[in-house]
C-alpha angles and dihedrals in degrees: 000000000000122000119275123226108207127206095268091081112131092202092239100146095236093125105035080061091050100046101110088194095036099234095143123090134192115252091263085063089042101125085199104055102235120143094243144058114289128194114238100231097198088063107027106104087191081241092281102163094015106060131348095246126029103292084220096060096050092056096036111104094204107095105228091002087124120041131170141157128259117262128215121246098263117012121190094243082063112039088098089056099102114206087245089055090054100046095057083067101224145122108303096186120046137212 
């Protein structure tokens, strides 16, 4: 599961900075059409092997903006993520 950006963002850019895969988006890239910044799923890696809690929550302002659900310590989505792969910080998963 990816982190989830509620409508109580401010659109204040704190988490699109933060994201070490760059799976967040400002609301004008929002597929979706909300008015507010939106995760990716299919790239957001939820910061296993880069920080013990979303990067993006931590910097967010917006108490309970991002939410997300704990992991556990090796699911199957990500067992092909190698540890080198993580650390370039870069998209996992492509378009």
């Amino acid at each position: 599961m990816a982190v989830f950006i509620t409508d109580t963002c401010i659109n204040c850019g704190a988490c699109v900075d933060e994201c070490p895969v760059e799976a967040i988006v400002d609301e004008d890239e929002n597929p979706s059409g909300q008015e507010y910044h939106f995760v990716h799923s299919n790239k957001c890696v939820e910061c296993v092997g880069h920080h013990d809690v979303p990067a993006c929550a931590t910097a967010c302002p917006t108490e309970g903006c991002i939410v997300w659900s704990e992991v556990d310590a090796s699911p199957k989505h990500r067992d092909n993520i190698s540890s080198d792969a993580r650390s370039k910080k870069a998209p996992i998963v492509q378009d």
